[in-house]
N, C-alpha and C positions, 0 to 999 in steps of 0.2 A: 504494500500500500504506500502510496504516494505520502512525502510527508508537506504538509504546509510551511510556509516562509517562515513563520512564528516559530513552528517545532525546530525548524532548521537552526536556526538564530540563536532559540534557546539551548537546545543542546550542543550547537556550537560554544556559545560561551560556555557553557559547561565543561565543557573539554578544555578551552583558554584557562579556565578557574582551574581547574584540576592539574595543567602540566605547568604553569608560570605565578598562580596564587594572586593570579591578578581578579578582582572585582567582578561578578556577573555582569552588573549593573554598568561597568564601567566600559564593555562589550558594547559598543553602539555599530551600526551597519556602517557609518562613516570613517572610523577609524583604520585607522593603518596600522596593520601589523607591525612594521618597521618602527615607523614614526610614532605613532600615538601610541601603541602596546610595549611598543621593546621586546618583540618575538622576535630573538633570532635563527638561525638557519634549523638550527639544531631542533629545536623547540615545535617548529615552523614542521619539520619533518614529524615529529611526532604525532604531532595536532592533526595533518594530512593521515597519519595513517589509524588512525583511534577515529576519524572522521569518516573513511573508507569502510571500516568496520561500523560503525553507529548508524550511519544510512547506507549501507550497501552499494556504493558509487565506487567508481573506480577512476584514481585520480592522478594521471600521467604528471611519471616527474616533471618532465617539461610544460608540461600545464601547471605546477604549482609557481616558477615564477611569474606567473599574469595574474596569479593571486594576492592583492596589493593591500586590499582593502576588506573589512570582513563582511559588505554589499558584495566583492568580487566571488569570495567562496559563498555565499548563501546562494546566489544565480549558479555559478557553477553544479551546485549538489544539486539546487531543484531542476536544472534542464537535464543531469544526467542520471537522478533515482530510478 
């Protein structure tokens, strides 16, 4: 079953909260992994694959550098659950 933008979002940060102890709350669609979270690569690969598992997408390495923003992985997972 397909999951919604929301479920997306939410369990995204949830995974952020979980591997950097960063804020659910602090999880906005606008922010930047980089810039705004301070996800680095490391972190950034983890999150990808706990995300891969959690919504059953499958997320080409080379597809996670166009992942900038956490608007960019919420689209990514919903056009390819």
């Amino acid at each position: 079953m397909a999951h919604t933008t929301e479920e997306i979002m939410s369990g995204l940060a949830e995974l952020i909260t979980d591997e950097t102890g960063i804020a659910a709350d602090q999880v906005e669609m606008d922010k930047s992994f980089t810039d705004d979270l301070d996800i680095d690569s490391i972190s950034m690969m983890t999150i990808v694959v706990n995300a891969e598992e959690k919504f059953d997408v499958k997320i080409p390495d080379d597809e996670v550098k166009n992942l900038l923003t956490v608007k960019d992985a919420v689209e990514f997972i919903e056009k390819n659950q």
